[in-house]
C-alpha positions as CSV (number, residue, x, y, z in Angstrom):
1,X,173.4,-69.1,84.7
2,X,172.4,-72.2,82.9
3,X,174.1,-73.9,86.3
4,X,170.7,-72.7,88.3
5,X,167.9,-73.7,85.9
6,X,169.9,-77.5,86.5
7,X,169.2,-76.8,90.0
8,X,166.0,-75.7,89.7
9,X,164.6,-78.5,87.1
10,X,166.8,-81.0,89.7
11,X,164.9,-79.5,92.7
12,X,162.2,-81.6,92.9
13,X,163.4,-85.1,92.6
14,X,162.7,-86.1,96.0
15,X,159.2,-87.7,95.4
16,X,159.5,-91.3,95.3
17,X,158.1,-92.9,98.3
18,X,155.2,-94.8,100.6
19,X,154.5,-98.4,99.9
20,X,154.9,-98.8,96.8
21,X,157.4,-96.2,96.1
22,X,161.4,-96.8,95.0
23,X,163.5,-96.9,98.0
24,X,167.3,-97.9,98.3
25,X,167.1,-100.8,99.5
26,X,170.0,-100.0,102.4
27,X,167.5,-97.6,104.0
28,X,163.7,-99.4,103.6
29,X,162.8,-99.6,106.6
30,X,159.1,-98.4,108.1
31,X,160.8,-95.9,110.6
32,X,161.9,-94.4,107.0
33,X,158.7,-94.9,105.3
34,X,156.7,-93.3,107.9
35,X,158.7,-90.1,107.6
36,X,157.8,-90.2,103.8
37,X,154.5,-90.6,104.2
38,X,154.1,-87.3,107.0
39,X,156.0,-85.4,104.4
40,X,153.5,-86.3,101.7
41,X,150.4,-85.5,103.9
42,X,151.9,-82.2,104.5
43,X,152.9,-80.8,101.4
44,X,149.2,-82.1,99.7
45,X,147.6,-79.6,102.2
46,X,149.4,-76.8,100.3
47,X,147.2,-75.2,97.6
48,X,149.9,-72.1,97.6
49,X,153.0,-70.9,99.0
50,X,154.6,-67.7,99.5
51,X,158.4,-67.3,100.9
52,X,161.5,-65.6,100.9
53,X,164.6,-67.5,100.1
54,X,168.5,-67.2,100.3
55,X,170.4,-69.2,97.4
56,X,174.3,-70.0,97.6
57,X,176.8,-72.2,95.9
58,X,179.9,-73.9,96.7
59,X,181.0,-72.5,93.2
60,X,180.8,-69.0,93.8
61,X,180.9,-69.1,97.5
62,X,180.4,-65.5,98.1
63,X,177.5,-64.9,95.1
64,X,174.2,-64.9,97.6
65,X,171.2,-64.1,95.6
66,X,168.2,-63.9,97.1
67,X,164.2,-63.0,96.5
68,X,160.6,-64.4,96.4
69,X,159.1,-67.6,95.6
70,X,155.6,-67.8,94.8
71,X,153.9,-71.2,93.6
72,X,150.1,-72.1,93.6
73,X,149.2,-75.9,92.3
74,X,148.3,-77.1,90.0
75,X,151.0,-75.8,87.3
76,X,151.9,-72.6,88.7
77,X,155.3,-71.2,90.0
78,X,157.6,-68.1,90.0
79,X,160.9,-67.1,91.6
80,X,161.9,-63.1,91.7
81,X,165.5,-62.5,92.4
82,X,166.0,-58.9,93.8
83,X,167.0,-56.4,92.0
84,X,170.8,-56.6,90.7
85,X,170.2,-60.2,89.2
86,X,169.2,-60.6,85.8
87,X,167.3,-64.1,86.6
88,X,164.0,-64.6,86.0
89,X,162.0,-68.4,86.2
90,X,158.0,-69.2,85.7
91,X,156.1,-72.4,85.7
92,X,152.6,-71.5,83.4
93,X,150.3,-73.0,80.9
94,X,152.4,-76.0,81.2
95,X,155.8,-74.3,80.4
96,X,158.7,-73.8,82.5
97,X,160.3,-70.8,81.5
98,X,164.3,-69.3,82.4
99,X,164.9,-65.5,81.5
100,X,167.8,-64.3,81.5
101,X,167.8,-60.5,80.9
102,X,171.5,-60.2,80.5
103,X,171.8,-62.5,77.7
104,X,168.6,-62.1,76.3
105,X,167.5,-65.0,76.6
106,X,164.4,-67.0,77.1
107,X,164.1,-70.5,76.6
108,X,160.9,-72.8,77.4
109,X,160.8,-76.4,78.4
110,X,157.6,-78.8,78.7
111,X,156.7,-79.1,82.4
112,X,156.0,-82.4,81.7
113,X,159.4,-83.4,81.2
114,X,161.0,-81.4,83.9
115,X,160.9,-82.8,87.6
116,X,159.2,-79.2,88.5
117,X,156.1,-80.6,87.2
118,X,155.8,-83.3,90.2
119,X,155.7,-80.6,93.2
120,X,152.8,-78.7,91.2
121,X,150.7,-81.5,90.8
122,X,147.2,-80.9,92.3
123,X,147.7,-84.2,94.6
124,X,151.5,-85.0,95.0
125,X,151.7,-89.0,95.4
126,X,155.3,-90.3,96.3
127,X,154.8,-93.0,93.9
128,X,156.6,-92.0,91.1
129,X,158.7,-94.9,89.7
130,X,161.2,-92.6,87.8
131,X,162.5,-91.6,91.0
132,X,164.7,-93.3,93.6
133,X,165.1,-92.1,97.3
134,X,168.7,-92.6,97.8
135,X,169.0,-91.1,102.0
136,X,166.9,-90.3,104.9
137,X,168.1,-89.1,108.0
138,X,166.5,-87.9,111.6
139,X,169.0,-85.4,113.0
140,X,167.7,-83.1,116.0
141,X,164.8,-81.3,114.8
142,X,165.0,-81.9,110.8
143,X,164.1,-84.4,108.2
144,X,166.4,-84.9,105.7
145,X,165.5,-86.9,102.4
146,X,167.9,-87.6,99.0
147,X,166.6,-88.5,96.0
148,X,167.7,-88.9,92.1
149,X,165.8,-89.4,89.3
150,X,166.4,-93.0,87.8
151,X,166.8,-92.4,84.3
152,X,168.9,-89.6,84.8
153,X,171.5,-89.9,88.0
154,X,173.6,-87.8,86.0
155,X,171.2,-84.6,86.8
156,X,173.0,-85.4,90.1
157,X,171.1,-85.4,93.6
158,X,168.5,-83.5,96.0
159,X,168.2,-83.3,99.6
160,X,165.0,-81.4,101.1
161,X,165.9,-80.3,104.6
162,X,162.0,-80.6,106.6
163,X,161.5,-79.5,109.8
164,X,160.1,-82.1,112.3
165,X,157.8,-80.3,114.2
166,X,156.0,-78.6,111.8
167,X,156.7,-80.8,108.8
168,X,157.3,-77.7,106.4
169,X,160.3,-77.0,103.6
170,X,163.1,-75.9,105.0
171,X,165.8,-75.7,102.6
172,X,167.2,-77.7,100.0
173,X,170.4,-78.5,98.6
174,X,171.0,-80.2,95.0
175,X,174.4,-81.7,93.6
176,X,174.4,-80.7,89.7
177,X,175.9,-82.5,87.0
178,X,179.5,-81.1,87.4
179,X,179.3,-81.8,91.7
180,X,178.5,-78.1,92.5
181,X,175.9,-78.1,95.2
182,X,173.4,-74.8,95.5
183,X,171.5,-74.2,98.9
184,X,168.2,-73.0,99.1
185,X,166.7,-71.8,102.0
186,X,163.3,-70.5,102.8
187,X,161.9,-68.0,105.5
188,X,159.2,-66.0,106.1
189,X,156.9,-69.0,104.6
190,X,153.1,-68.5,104.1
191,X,151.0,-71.1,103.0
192,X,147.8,-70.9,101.4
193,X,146.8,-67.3,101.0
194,X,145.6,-65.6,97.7
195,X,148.0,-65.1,95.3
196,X,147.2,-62.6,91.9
197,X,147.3,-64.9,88.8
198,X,149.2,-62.0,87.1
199,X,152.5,-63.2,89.2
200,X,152.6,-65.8,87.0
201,X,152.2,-64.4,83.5
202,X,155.6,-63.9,81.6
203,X,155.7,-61.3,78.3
204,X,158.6,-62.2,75.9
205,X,160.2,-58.9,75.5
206,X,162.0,-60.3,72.8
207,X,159.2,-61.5,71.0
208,X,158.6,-59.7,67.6
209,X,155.0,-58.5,67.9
């Protein structure tokens, strides 16, 4: 279980770019750059998102969990797994929170210090220089961008899969620490309608009153 907050926290690592962004140097090129820079312009016009998504892993290749994802920036993020999965995760009040109800567990980290809190930034800016964009491809109708976070390669790798047309999240897939890579993909996406600030508010069950 602990495998999927990795790939959650790991998620977000693709923001280093533009100008004066980190970029391996084998793939700076503007033709690169440019596709950076329409994938920032996009994502800053998102205020909230609401989607259904599909999760899989080469690990345990027929465990496919799926559910809702619900995020409104700044700070604010949830993913609901359907019933039959004990997994719960929240970003609120600067927290970034993994439950899991079979262990009974709860643990909180500092947004801050978890790549999460780049994606709900009120303005994303791909000028981060923690991070380091490692791959960017054009294939057919998708963008397809690889990043790692400097300081910590060992958190392993992202891609965000970006469709061309429309310039909207697709799907991504992460490499964690121990080389398993978890899929992601999103469907049913709506952007920018009114979400209920409630989503967002976690209760410790176990938390002695």
């Amino acid at each position: 279980m602990k495998g999927i907050l990795l790939s959650l926290m790991s998620a977000v690592m693709i923001y280093a770019t533009t100008a004066y962004a980190d970029i391996d140097k084998r793939i700076d090129t503007p033709q690169n750059r440019a596709i950076l820079q329409k994938v920032e312009t996009a994502y800053n016009k998102i205020k909230t998102l609401k989607a259904k998504f599909a999760q899989f892993n080469s690990k345990t290749q027929n465990d496919l969990q799926t559910g809702e994802l619900y995020l409104s920036r700044p700070g604010e993020m949830r993913l609901v797994y359907e019933k039959g999965s004990p997994l719960e995760f929240y970003a609120h009040n600067g927290y970034l929170i993994y439950h899991d109800n079979d262990l009974k567990e709860v643990n909180y980290f500092h947004l801050k210090q978890t790549p999460v809190s780049l994606i709900l930034k009120e303005q994303l800016h791909f000028d981060d220089p923690e991070f380091l964009v490692t791959d960017v491809k054009d294939i057919l109708d998708e963008y397809y961008v690889t990043a790692i976070k400097k300081d910590a390669r060992e958190l392993g790798s992202l891609t965000l899969i970006i469709d061309k047309e429309t310039l909207q999240l697709k799907q991504w897939d992460i490499v964690d620490i121990e080389g398993v890579k978890s899929t992601v993909s999103l469907y049913e996406t709506q952007f920018n309608i009114p979400l209920d600030k409630k989503i967002f508010l976690f209760q410790n069950p176990y938390k002695k009153k």
